[in-house]
C-alpha positions, -999 to +999 in steps of 0.1 A: -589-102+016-596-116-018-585-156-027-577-160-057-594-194-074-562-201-100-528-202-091-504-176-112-474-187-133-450-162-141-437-164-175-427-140-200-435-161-230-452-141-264-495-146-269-509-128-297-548-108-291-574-104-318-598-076-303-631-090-315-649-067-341-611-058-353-587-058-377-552-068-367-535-090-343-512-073-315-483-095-301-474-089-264-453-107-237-472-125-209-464-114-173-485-141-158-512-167-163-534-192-144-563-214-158-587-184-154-570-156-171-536-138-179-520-103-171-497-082-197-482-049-202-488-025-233-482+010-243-517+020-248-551+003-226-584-013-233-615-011-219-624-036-197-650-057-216-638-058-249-636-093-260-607-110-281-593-142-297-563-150-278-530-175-290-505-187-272-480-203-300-470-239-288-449-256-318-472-290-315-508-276-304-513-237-301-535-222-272-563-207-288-588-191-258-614-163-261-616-137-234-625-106-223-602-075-205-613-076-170-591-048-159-570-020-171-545+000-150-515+028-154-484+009-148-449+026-150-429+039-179-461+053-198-476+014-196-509+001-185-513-034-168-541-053-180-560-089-172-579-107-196-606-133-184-609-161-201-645-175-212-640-212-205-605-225-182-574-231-197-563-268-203-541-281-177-514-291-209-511-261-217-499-247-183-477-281-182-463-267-210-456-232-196-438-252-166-420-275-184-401-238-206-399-222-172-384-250-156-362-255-181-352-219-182-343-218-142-323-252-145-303-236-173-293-206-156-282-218-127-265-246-146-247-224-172-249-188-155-270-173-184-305-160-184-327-172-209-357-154-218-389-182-216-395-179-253-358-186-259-362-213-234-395-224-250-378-225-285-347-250-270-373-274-257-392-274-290-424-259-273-425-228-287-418-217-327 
């Protein structure tokens, strides 16, 4: 049985990649992330141990990490699952922050019977632009 070392937080807030030696950035939706790393869905894969610049774009202090895909996997619906390592950990405030959107976003469905998408959430709270 493997243990993992960070705990996961789902989220489905927007990060933007910049595969190193590249042109381009891609915009995807998180699925998850913990100190260590983060997983995401895309249409096409990458092979594990291409490195990238990676953003996560808080309104006050964006998440700027570098990283590497550890794994790549078919996923449903023509998709491939895929988990980028990062080279140093992830701040604690900036997971805070990824909390605080998805806390919000739980406490305002319930409260008002809509879902909220975390970026929508993220954007009410003034922690994502």
């Amino acid at each position: 049985m493997h243990i993992r070392q960070f705990v996961r937080h789902t989220t489905d807030i927007p990060f933007k990649f910049k595969l190193n030696n590249m042109i381009g950035e891609h915009e995807h939706i998180l699925k998850d992330i913990s100190q260590g790393g983060l997983c995401f869905r895309a249409h096409g894969g990458i092979s594990p141990g291409t490195g990238m610049c990676i953003c996560i774009p808080f309104a006050k202090d964006p998440c700027r990490l570098t990283g590497k895909i550890a794994w790549c996997r078919k996923a449903d619906h023509g998709q491939y699952e895929m988990g980028i390592e990062f080279e140093r950990i992830m701040d604690a405030p900036a997971l805070r922050q990824i909390d605080q959107i998805e806390i919000y976003k739980k406490n305002y469905g319930e409260a008002c019977g809509h879902r909220l998408t975390s970026q929508d959430a993220g954007r009410k709270i003034g922690a994502i632009s």
